[in-house]
C-alpha positions as CSV (number, residue, x, y, z in Angstrom):
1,X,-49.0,1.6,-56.3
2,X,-48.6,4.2,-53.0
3,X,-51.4,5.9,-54.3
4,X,-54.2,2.9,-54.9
5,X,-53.0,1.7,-51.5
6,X,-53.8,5.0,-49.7
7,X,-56.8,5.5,-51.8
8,X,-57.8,2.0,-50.5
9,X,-57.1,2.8,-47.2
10,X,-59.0,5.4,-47.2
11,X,-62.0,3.9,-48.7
12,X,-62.0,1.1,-45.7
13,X,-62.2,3.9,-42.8
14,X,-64.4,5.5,-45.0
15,X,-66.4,1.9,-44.4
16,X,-65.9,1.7,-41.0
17,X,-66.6,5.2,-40.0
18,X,-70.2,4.6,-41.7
19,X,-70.5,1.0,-40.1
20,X,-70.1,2.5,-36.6
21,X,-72.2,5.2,-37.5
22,X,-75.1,2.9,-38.5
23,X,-74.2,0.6,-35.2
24,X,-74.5,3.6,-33.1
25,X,-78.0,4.9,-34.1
26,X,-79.2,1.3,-34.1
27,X,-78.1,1.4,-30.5
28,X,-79.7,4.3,-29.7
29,X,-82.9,3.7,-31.2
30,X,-83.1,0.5,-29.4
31,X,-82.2,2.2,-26.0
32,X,-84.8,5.0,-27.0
33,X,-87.5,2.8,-27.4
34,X,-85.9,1.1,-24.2
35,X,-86.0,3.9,-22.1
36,X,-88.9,5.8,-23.5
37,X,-90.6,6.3,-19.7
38,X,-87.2,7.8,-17.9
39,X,-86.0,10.1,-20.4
40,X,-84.1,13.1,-19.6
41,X,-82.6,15.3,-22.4
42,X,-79.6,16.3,-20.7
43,X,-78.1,13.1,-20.0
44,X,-78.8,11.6,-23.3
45,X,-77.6,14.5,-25.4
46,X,-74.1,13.3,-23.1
47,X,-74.4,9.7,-23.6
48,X,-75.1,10.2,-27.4
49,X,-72.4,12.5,-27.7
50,X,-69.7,10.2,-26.3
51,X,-71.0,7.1,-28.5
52,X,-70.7,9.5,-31.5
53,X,-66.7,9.9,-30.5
54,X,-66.7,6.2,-29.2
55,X,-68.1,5.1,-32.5
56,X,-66.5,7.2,-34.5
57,X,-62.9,6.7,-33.3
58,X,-63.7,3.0,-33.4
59,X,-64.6,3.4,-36.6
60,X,-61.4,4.4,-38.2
61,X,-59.2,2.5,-36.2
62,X,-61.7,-0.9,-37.8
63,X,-61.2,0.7,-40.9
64,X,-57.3,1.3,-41.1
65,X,-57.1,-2.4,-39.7
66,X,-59.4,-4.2,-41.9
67,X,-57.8,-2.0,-45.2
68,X,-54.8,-2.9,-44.4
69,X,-55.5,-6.8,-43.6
70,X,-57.6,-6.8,-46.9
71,X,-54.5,-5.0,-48.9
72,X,-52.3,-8.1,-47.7
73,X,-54.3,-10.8,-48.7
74,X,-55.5,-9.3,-52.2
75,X,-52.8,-7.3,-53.3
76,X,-49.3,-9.3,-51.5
77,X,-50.4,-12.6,-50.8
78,X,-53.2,-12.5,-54.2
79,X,-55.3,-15.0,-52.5
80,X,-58.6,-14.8,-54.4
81,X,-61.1,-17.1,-54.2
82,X,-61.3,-20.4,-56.1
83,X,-63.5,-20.6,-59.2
84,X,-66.4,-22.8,-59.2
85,X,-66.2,-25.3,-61.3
């Protein structure tokens, strides 16, 4: 059981390190397109640079939280959802 729980663990960062990776380029495509007239390479290779970490970091720490939230409910409490009848 230690090992399907780590395994599931890791498969929800896994998840959220992707989410936040998709939430971060659809934030800097917006502020591309946004800021298409002042744009200055330097300061956006920065700001991009510290939403990767942001994002990133975030990422796992949604991940670990939401793994370990979902573990509890399935696989302690077993709620699953009623069958329609």
């Amino acid at each position: 059981m230690k090992i399907k729980k780590i395994a599931y663990l890791f498969a929800s960062i896994v998840l959220g390190v992707l989410l936040g990776f998709l939430l971060r380029a659809a934030i800097e495509i917006a502020a591309l397109y946004f800021f298409i007239d002042n744009f200055d390479w330097p300061t956006w290779l920065l700001i991009s640079q510290i939403l990767t970490a942001a994002f990133s970091i975030l990422g796992v720490i949604f991940g670990y939280w939401i793994g370990k939230r979902w573990w509890q409910i399935v696989y302690v409490e077993k709620r699953y959802a009623k069958k329609w009848k």
